[in-house]
C-alpha positions in Angstrom: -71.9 72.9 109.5 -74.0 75.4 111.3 -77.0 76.4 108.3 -77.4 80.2 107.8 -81.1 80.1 109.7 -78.8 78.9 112.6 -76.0 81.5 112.0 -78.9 84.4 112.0 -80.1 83.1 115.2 -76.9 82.9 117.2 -76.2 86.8 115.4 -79.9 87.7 117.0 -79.2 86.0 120.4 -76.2 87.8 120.9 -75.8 90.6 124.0 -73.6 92.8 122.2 -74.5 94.5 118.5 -73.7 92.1 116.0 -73.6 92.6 112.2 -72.6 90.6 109.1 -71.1 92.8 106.5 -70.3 91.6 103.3 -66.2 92.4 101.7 -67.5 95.8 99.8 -68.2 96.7 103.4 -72.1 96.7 103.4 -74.2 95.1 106.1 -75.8 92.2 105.3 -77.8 91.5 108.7 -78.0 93.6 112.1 -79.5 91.8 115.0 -81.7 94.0 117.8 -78.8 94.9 119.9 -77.2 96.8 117.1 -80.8 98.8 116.3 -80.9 99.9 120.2 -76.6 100.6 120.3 -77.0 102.9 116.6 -80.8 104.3 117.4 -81.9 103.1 114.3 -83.9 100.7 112.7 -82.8 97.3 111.3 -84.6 98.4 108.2 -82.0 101.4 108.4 -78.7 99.6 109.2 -78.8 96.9 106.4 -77.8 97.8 103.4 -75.7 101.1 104.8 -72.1 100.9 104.9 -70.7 100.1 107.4 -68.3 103.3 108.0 -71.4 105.1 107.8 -71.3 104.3 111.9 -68.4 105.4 112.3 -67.3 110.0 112.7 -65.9 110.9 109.7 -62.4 111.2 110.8 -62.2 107.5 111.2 -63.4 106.7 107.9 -60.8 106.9 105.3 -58.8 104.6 107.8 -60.9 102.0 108.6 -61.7 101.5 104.6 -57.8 100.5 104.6 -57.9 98.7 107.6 -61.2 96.4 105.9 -59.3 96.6 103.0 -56.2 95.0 104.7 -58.5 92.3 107.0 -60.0 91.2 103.8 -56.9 89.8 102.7 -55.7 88.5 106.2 -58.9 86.9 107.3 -57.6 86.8 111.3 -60.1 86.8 113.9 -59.1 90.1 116.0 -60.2 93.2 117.7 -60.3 96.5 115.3 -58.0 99.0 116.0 -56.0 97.7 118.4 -54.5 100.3 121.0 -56.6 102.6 119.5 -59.8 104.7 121.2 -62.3 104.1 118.4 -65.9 105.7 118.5 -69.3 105.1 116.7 -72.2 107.0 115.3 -75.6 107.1 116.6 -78.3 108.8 114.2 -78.7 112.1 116.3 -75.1 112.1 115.3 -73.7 111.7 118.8 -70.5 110.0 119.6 -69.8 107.2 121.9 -66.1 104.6 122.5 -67.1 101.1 121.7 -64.7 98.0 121.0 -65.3 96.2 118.0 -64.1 93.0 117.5 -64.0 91.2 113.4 -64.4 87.4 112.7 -64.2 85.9 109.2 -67.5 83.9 108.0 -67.3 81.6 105.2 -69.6 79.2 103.9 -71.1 77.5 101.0 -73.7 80.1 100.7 -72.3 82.8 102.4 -69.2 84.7 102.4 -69.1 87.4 105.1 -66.9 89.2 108.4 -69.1 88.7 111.9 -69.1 92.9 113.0 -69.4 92.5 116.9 -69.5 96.1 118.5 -69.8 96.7 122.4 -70.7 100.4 124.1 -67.5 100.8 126.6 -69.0 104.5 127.8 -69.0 103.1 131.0 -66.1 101.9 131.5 -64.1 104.8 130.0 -65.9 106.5 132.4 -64.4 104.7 135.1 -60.8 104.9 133.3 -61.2 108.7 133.4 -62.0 109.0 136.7 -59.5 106.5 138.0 -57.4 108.3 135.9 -58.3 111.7 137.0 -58.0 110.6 140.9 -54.7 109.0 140.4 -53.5 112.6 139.0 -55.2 114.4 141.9 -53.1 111.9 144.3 -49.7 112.3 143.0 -50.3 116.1 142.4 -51.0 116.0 146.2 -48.1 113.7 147.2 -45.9 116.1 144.8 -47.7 119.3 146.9 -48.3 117.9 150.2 -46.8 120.3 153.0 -44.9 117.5 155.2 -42.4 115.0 153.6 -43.5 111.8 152.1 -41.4 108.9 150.9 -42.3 105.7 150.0 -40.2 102.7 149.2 -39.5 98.7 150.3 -38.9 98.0 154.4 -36.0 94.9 153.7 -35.6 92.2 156.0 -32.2 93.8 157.4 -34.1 96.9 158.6 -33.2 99.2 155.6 -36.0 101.3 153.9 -35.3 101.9 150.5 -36.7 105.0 148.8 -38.7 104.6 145.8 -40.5 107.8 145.7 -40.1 111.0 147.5 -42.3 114.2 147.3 -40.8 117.8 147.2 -40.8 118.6 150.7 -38.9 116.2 152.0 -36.0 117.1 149.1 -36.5 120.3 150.3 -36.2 119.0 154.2 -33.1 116.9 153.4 -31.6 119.1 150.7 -31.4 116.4 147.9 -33.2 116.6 144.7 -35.8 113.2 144.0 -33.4 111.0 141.8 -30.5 111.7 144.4 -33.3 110.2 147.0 -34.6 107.1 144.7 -32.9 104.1 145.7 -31.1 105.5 149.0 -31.6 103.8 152.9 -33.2 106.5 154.6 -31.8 105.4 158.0 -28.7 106.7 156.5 -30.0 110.1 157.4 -30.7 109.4 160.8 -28.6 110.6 163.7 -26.2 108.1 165.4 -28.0 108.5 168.4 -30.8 107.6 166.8 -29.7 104.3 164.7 -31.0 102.1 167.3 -34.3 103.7 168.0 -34.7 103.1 163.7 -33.3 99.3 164.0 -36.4 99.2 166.6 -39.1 100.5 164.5 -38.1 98.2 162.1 -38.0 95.0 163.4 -41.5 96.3 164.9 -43.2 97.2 161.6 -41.2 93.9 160.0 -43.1 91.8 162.7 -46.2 93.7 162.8 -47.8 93.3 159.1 -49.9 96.3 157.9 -49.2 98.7 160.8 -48.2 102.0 161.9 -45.7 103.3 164.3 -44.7 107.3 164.9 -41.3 108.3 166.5 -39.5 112.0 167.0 -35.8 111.9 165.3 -33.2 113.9 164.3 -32.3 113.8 160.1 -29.0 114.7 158.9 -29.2 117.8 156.1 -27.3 117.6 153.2 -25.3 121.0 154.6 -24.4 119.0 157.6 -27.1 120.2 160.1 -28.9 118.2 162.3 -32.9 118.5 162.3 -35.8 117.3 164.2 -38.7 115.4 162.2 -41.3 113.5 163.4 -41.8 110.3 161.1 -44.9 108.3 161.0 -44.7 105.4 159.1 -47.1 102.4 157.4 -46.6 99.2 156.2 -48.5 96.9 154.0 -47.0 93.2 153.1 -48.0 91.5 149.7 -46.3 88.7 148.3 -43.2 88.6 151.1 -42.4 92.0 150.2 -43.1 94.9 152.5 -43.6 98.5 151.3 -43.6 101.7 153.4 -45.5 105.2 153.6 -43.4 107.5 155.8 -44.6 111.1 156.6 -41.9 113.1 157.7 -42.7 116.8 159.9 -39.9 119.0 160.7 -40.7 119.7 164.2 -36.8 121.2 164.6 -38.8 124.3 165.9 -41.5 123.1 168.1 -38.6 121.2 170.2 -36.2 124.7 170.1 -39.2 125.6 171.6 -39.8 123.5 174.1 -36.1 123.2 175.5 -36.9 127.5 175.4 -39.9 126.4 177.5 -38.3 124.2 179.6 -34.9 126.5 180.2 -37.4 129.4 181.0 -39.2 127.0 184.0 -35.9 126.5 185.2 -34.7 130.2 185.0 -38.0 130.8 186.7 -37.6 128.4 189.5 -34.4 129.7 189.7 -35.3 133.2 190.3 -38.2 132.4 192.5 -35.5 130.6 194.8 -33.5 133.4 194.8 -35.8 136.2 195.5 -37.2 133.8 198.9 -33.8 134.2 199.5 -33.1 137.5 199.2 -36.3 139.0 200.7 -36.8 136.6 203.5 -33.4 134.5 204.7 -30.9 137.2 204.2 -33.2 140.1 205.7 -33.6 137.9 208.8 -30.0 137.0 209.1 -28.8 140.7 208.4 -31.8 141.9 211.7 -30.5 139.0 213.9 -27.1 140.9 213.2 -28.1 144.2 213.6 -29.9 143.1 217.1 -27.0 141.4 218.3 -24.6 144.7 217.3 -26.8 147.3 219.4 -26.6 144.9 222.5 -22.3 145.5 222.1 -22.5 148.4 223.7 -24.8 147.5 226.9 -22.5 144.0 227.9 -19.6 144.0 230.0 -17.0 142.4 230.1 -14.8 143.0 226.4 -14.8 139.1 226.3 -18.6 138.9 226.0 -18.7 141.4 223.4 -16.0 140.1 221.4 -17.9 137.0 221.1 -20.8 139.0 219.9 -18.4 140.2 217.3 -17.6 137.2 216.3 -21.4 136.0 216.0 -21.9 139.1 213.7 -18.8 138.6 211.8 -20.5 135.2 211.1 -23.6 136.3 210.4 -22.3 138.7 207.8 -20.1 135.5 206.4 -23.1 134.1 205.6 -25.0 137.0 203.7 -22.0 136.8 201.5 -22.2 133.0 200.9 -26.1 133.7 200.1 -25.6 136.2 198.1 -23.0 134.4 195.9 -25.7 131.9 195.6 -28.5 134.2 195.0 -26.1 135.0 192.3 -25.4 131.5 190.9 -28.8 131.1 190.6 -30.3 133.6 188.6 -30.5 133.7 184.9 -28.9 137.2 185.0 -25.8 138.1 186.4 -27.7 141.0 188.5 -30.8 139.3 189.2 -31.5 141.6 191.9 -30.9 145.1 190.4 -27.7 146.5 192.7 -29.7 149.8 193.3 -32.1 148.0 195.0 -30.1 146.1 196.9 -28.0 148.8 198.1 -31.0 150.7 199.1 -32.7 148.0 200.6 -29.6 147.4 203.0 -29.5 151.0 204.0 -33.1 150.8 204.7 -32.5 147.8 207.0 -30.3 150.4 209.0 -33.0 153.3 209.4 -34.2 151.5 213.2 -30.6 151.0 214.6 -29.6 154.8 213.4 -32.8 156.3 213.8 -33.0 157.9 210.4 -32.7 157.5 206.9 -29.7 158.3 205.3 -29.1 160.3 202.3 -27.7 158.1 199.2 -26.2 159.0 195.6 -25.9 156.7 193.3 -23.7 156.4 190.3 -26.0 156.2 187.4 -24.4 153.1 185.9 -24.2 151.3 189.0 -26.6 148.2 188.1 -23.0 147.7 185.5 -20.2 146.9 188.1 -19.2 143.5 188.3 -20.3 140.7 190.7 -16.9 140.3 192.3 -17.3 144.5 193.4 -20.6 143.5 194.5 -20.1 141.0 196.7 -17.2 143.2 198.6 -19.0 146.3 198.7 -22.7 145.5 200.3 -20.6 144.3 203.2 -17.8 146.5 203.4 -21.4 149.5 203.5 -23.3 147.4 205.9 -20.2 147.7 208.3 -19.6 151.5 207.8 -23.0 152.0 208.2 -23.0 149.8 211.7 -19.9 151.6 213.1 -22.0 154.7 212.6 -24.6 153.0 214.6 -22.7 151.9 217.2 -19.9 154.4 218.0 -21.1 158.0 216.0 -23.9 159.1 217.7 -24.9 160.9 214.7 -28.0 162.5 213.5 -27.1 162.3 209.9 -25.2 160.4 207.2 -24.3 160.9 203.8 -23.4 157.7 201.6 -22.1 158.4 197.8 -20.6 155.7 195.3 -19.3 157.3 192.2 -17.5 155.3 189.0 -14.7 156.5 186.9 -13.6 155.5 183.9 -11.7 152.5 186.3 -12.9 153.1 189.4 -15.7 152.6 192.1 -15.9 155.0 195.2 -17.8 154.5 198.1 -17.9 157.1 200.6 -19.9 157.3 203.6 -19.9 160.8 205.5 -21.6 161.2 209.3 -21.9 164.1 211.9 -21.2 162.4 214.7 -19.0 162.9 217.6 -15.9 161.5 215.3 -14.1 157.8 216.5 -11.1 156.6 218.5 -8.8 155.1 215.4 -7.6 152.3 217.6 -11.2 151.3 218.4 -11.9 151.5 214.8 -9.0 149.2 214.0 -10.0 146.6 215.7 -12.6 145.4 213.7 -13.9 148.2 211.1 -10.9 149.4 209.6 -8.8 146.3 209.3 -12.2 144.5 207.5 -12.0 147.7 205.1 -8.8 147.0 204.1 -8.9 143.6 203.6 -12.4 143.6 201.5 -10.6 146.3 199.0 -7.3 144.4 199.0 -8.9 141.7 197.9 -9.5 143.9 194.6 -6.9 145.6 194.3 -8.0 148.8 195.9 -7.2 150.2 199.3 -9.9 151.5 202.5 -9.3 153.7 205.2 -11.5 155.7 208.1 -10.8 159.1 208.9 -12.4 161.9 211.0 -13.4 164.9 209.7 -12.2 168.4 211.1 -15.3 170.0 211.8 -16.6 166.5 213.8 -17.7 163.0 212.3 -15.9 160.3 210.5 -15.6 159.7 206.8 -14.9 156.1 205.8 -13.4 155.9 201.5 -13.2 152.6 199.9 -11.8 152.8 196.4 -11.4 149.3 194.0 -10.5 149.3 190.5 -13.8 147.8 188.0 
């Protein structure tokens, strides 16, 4: 049996305040520890009781609880699950645990007090407390979705917590989220790519892998995200962190970026065309029109005819794909273009004629378009070749279904059978083709006036 010298010197030894209190609750013997943990003296602490250490408001219980432990006699820590605090002198409060052991002996009946300062480590509760609260009110906050979950070995990753923007992403609420596969969200196009970054992340422990996807909304819409997604592995089981970004408008953006280069291309094709390949086509025709006139015989300048009826083929085909090309269906405003051909005219005619346009003219169709830059280019080259005139007048009006295009000169007027041949039947045939009708008349007082008249 250990004596009570030895029992005062194990008390004394001890690293944590130790005190023997007697059943009326009075301390029999504190050891060093217990003058340094109170700030008072051992003279002070023996003989006080022992609730005197304790705030006030945990006095009245703890006299029940010694009351109670005198009776059981059980070797346990005081107030279990409770925070408990003691009293220092200066009346300042600190959280210890205190832990009671019975003592019993022939000479001495007594409960071992053993009381440990646990500031510290609340301390470090608090703050892990406090940073685990400042983590999930980020997660809760964060701008970009986060889930996390379990990645199973069959490739599915179940959800196990989600944060409010990716609900608001997906258009699900957080316990309509716990527990679902998220691949079920992904787009079928897209199930394969996912099977991939699974078996990736399932082979790779503790890594991370990004990918660009499309997520299903809840109202049936189709979204981009970009998911980034971490693994760790403990104990066979593999958890996720997936960041999800709704990138939906930085892709619109680029496929707007992307159609725009190819608009652009597009336009800058056409406009080579335009400026540079039809105004050297439509010259070489114009060159090859003023030599009619100075070649004999008929045959040689029939075949010339028929080289400028080619030449002006092809203008049309170009134009078409001028057309085809452009973002707009008049890429090429039709002013310009009608202005620009009656410019290419001013050296073969030797002035410039007079035009009025229709103020809506940049409105008529494609289909009028490509019938009536020809079918002017052709009046204008009869004028050139046959008229000898010093002047000509050029007006295209719209009606409420019509287009009119008349072309005036002063010349010295034209045989209708030479017109025929060529002009007027090519008249015809361009405004037949719309349903309008062409003809080439001359004028009483001298010079011919061609009318060409389509429905729009």
């Amino acid at each position: 049996m250990v004596s009570e010298s030895e029992l005062l010197l194990l008390v004394e030894s001890a690293p944590d305040a130790m005190m023997l209190v007697d059943d009326l609750g009075s301390i029999m013997y504190a050891n060093s520890q217990s003058e340094v943990l109170f700030a008072r003296t051992r003279a002070d602490l023996i003989g006080l009781a022992v609730e005197s250490l304790l705030p006030e408001s945990f006095r009245r219980i703890h006299i029940a609880h010694r009351a109670d432990y005198s009776l059981t006699g059980e070797v346990r820590f005081m107030g279990a699950g409770l925070d408990l605090f003691a009293l220092r002198s200066d009346g300042s409060e600190f959280p210890v645990e205190v832990s009671l052991s019975p003592l019993e002996s022939d000479s001495m009946k007594a409960v071992i007090v053993s009381v440990r300062d646990v500031s510290d480590r609340v301390a470090l509760e608090r703050r892990i407390h406090a940073t685990e609260a400042a983590f999930r009110d980020a997660f809760d906050h964060a701008p970009t979705g986060i889930a996390t979950g379990r990645l199973t070995d069959d490739g599915q990753w179940i959800v196990e917590r989600t944060n409010r923007a990716l609900c608001a992403l997906l258009g699900y609420s957080e316990v309509e989220l716990i527990g679902i596969d998220l691949t079920i969200f992904s787009h079928p196009d897209d199930v394969s790519a996912d099977r991939t970054t699974s078996n990736k992340l399932l082979t790779l422990s503790d890594s991370k892998i990004g990918r660009e996807q499309r997520y299903l909304r809840r109202n049936g819409t189709y979204g981009w995200v970009l998911v980034q997604s971490q693994t760790t592995t403990h104990g066979g089981i593999t958890n996720f962190l997936s960041h999800v970004l709704d990138i939906t408008d930085r892709i619109a953006s680029e496929k707007d970026r992307q159609r725009l280069e190819i608009f652009e291309d597009r336009e800058r094709i056409a406009r080579d065309l335009h400026d540079v390949v039809i105004q050297r086509i439509f010259a070489a025709g114009l060159s090859l029109e003023s030599l009619r006139g100075h070649i004999s015989p008929a045959s040689a300048s029939d075949k010339i005819q028929a080289a400028v009826d080619q030449l002006d083929y092809a203008m049309r085909e170009l134009r078409s794909t001028i057309f085809g090309l452009s973002s707009f269906e008049t890429f090429i405003p039709v002013e310009q273009q009608i202005r620009d051909l009656v410019a290419a005219h001013h050296a073969t005619l030797g002035f410039q004629p007079d035009v009025v346009l229709d103020e809506h003219i940049d409105s008529v169709p494609l289909v009028v378009i490509e019938q009536l830059l020809p079918t002017l280019n052709e009046a204008l080259s009869n004028v050139a070749r046959h008229a000898k005139a010093t002047g000509v007048n050029i007006t295209i009006d719209l009606t409420e279904h019509d287009l009119e295009l008349t072309v005036t000169d002063n010349g010295q007027g034209i045989d209708p059978e030479v017109v025929r041949g060529h002009g007027l039947s090519n008249l015809e045939q361009r405004a037949a083709r719309l349903g309008g009708a062409g003809h080439v008349s001359n004028l009483v007082d001298g010079g011919v006036q061609v009318s060409w008249q389509v429905p729009v």
